[in-house]
C-alpha positions as YAML, in Angstrom:
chain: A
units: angstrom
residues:
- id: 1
  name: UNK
  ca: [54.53, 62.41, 34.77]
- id: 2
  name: UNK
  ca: [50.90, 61.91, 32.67]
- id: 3
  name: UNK
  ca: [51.47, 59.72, 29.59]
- id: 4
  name: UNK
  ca: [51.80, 62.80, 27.17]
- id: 5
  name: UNK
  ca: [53.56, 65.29, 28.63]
- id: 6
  name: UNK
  ca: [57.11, 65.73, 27.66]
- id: 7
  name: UNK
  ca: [59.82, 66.20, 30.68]
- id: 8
  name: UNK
  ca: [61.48, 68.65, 29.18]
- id: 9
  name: UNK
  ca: [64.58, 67.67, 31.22]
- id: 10
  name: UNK
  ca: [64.89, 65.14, 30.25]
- id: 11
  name: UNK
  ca: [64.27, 66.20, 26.33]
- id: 12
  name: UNK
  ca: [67.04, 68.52, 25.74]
- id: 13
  name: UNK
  ca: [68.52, 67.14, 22.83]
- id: 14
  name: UNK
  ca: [67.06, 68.11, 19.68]
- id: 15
  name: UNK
  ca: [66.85, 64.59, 17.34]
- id: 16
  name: UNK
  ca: [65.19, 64.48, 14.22]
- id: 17
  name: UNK
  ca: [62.40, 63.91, 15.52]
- id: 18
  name: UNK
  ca: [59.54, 64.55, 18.76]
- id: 19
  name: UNK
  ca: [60.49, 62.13, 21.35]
- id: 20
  name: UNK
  ca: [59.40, 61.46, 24.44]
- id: 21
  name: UNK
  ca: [61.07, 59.60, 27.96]
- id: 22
  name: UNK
  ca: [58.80, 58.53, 30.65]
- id: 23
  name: UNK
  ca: [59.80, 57.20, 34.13]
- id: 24
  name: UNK
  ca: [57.75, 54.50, 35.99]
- id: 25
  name: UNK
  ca: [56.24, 53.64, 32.51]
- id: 26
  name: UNK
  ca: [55.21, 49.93, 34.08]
- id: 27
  name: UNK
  ca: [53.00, 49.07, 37.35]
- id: 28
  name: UNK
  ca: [55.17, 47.97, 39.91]
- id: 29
  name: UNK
  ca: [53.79, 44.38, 39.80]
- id: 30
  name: UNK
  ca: [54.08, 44.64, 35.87]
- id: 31
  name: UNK
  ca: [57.91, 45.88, 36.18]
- id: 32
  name: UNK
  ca: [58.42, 43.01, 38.44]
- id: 33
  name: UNK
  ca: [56.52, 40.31, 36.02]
- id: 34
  name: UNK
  ca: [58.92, 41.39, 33.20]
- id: 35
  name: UNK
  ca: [62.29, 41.31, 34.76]
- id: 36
  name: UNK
  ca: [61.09, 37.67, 35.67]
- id: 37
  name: UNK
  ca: [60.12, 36.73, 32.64]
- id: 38
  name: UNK
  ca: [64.03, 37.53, 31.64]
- id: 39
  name: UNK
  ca: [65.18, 35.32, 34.53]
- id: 40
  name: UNK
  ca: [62.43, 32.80, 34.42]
- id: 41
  name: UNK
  ca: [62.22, 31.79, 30.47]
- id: 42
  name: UNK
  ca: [64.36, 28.93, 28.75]
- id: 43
  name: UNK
  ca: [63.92, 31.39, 25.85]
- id: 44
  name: UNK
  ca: [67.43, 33.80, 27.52]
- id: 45
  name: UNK
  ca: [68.98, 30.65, 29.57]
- id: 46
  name: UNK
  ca: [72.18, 30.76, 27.43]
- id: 47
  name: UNK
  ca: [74.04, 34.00, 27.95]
- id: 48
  name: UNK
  ca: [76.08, 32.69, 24.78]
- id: 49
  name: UNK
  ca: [73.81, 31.57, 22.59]
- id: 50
  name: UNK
  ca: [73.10, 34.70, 20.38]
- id: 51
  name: UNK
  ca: [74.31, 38.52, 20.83]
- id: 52
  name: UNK
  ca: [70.61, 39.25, 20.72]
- id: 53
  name: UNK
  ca: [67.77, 37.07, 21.80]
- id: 54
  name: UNK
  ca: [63.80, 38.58, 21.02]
- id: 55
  name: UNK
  ca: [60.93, 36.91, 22.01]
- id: 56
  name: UNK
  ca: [58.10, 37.95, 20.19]
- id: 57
  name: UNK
  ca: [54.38, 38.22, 21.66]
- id: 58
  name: UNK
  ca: [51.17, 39.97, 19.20]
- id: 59
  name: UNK
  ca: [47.89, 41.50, 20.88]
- id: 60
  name: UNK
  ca: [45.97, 42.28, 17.94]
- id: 61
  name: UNK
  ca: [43.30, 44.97, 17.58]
- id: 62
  name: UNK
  ca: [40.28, 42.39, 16.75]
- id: 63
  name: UNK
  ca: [41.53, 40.45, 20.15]
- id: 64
  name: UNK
  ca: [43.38, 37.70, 18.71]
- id: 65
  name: UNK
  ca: [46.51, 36.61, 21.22]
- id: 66
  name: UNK
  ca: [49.56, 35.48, 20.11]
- id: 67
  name: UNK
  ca: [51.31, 35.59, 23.41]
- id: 68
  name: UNK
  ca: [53.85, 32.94, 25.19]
- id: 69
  name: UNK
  ca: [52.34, 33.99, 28.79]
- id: 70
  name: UNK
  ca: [48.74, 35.49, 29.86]
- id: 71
  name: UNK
  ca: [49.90, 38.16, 31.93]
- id: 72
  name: UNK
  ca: [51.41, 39.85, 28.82]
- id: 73
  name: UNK
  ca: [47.77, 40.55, 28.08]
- id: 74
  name: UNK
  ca: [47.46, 42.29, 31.36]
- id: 75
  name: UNK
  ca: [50.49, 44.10, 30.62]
- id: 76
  name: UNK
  ca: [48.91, 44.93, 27.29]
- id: 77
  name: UNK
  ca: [45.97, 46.36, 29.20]
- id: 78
  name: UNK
  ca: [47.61, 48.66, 30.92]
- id: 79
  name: UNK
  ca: [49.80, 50.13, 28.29]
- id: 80
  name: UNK
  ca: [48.20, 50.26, 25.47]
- id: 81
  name: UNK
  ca: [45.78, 53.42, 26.32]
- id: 82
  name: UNK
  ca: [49.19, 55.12, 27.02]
- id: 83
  name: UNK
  ca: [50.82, 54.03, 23.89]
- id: 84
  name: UNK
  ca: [47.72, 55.27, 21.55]
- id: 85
  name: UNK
  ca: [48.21, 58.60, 23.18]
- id: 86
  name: UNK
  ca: [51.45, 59.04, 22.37]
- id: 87
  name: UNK
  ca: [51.12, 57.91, 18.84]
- id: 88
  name: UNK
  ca: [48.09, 60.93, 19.04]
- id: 89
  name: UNK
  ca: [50.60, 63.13, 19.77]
- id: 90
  name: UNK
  ca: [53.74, 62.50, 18.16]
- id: 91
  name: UNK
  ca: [51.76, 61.04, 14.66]
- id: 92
  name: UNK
  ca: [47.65, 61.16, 14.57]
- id: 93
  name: UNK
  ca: [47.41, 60.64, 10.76]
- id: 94
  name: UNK
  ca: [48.74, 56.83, 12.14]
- id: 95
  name: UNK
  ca: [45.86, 56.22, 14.80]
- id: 96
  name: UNK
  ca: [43.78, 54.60, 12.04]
- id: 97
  name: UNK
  ca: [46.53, 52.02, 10.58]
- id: 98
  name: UNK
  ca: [47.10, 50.63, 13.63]
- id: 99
  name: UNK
  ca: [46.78, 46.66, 13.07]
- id: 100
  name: UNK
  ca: [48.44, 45.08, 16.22]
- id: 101
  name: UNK
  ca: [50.45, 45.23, 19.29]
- id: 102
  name: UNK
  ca: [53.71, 43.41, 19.62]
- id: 103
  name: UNK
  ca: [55.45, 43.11, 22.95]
- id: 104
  name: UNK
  ca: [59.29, 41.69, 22.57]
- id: 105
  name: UNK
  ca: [61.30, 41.10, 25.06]
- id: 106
  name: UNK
  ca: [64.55, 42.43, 23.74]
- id: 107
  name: UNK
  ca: [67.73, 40.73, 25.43]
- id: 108
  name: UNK
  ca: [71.38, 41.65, 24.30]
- id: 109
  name: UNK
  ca: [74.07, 40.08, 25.87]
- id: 110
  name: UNK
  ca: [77.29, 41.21, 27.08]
- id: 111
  name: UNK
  ca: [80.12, 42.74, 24.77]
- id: 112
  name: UNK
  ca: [77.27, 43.44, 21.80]
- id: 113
  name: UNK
  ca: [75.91, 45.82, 19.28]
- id: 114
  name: UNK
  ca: [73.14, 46.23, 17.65]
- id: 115
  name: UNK
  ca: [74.07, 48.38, 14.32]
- id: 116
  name: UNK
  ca: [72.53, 52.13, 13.46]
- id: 117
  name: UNK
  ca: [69.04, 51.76, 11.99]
- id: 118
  name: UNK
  ca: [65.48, 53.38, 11.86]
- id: 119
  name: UNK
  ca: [62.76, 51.49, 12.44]
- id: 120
  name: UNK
  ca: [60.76, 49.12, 9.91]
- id: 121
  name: UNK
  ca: [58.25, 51.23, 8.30]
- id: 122
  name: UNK
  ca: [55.58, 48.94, 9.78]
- id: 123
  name: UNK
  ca: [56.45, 49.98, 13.41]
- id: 124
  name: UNK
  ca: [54.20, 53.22, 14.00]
- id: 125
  name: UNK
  ca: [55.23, 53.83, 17.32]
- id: 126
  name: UNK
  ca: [58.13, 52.37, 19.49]
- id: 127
  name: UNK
  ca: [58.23, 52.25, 23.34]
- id: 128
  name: UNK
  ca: [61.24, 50.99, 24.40]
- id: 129
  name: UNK
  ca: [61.25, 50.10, 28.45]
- id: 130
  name: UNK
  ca: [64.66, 49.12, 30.34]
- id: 131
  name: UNK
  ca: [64.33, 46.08, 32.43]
- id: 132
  name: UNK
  ca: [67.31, 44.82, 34.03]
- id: 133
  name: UNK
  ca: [70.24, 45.55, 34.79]
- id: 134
  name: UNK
  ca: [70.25, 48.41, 36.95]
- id: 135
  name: UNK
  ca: [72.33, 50.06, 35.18]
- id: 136
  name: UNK
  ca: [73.54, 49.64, 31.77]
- id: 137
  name: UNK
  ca: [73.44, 51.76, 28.34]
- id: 138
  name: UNK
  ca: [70.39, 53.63, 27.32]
- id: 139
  name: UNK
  ca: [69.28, 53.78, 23.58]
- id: 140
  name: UNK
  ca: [71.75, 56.46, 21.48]
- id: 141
  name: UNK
  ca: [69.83, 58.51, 19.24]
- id: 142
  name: UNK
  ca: [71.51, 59.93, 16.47]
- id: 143
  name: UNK
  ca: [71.32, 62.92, 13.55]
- id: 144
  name: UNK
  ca: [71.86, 60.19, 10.47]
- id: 145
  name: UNK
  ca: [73.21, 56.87, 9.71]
- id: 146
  name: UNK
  ca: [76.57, 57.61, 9.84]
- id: 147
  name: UNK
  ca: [76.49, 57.96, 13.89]
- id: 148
  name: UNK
  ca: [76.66, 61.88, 13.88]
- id: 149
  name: UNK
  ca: [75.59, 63.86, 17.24]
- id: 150
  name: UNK
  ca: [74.90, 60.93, 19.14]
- id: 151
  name: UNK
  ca: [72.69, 60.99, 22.37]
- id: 152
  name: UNK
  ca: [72.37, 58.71, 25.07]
- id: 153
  name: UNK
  ca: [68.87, 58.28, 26.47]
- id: 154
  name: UNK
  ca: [70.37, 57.43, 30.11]
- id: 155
  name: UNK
  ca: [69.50, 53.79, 31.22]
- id: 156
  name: UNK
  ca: [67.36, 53.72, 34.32]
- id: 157
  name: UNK
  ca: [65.24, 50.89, 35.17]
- id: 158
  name: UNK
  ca: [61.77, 51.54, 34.33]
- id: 159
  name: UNK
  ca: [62.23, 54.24, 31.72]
- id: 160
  name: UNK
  ca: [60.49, 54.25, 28.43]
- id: 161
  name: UNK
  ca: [61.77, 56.06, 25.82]
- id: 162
  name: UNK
  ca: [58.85, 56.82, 22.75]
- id: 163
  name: UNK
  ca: [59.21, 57.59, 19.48]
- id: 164
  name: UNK
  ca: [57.43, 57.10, 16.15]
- id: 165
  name: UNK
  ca: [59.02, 56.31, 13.21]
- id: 166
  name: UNK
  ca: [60.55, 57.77, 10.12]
- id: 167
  name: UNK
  ca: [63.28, 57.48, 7.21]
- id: 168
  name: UNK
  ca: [65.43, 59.53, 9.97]
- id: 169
  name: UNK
  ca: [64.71, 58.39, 13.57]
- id: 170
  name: UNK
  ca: [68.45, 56.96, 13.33]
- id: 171
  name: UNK
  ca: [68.85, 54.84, 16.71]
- id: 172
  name: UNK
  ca: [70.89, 51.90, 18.25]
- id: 173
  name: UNK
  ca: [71.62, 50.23, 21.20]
- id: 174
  name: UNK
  ca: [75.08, 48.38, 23.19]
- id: 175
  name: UNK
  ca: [75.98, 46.69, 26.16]
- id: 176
  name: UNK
  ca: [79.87, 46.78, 26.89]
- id: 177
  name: UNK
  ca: [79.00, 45.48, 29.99]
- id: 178
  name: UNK
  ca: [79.07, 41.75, 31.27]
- id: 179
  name: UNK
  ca: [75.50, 41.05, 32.35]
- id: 180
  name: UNK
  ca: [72.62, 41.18, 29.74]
- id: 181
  name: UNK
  ca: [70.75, 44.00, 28.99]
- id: 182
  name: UNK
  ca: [67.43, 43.39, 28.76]
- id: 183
  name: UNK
  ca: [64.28, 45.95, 27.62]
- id: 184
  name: UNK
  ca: [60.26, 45.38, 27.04]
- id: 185
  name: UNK
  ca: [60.41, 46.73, 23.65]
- id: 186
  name: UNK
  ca: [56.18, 47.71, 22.98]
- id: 187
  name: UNK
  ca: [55.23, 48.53, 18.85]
- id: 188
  name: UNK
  ca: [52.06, 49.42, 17.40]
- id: 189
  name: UNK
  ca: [52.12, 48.39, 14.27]
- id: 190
  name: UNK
  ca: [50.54, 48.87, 11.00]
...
């Protein structure tokens, strides 16, 4: 799929909001980099130490890195076209505000949840990317705060799911399971 188009398969439920999912949002050698960078880094060594364990990376738009690695910046590279066309489509009135890039890597580790929120009104657009494992739970989606209608955006390794948001985007995430789950979460933010 072109960075843009919806798969409308893959779109059927109707949030509050325009969404998109994209497969194969990485490069292969990119995909690869990340899920090593979950396995590699002292940062996720201890599967107990938190329920959820971020580390935090800015790209900003006058070229100043705050990164932990310099791949990320390649990573950045290769992204970041595709991200600024989504955020045409799903919000253009945002294309100017756009201040910086942050890349997280987002793990959350077995037997968690994190709670029903939107977004901070900073974050302009949200890609979220499953990593590892191979399979896991996707993000749920839902109709308001109290958890009504929810909707599974199916894990599958290398999927992005894209959204922009607002007071209603209404979203969380779990793992039941017993390994980590671990995503490239991508923000432009304002």
């Amino acid at each position: 799929m072109i960075a843009g188009q919806p798969d409308k398969d893959k779109m059927s439920y109707k949030w509050n909001r325009e969404y998109y999912i994209e497969d194969k949002y990485l490069k292969p050698m990119d995909f690869i980099w990340c899920a090593n960078y979950f396995k590699n880094n002292a940062t996720f060594a201890d599967k107990n130490q938190k329920k959820c364990i971020i580390s935090k990376n800015k790209i900003y738009t006058n070229g100043k890195i705050e990164c932990d690695k310099e791949h990320m910046k390649s990573i950045y590279d290769n992204i970041n076209n595709k991200a600024m066309r989504y955020l045409r489509l799903l919000a253009p009135g945002r294309l100017d505000k756009v201040n910086y890039a942050e890349m997280n890597f987002v793990r959350l580790n077995s037997r968690n949840v994190f709670p029903i929120h939107p977004d901070i009104s900073e974050k302009l657009c949200s890609i979220v990317i499953y990593i590892a494992p191979h399979q896991s739970t996707g993000t749920i989606l839902y109709k308001n705060k109290q958890g009504d209608s929810p909707y599974e955006v199916t894990w599958k390794q290398n999927r992005a799911l894209i959204f922009c948001r607002h007071d209603d985007t209404w979203h969380s995430y779990k793992n039941p399971h017993n390994e980590p789950r671990d995503c490239l979460v991508y923000n432009l933010i304002g």
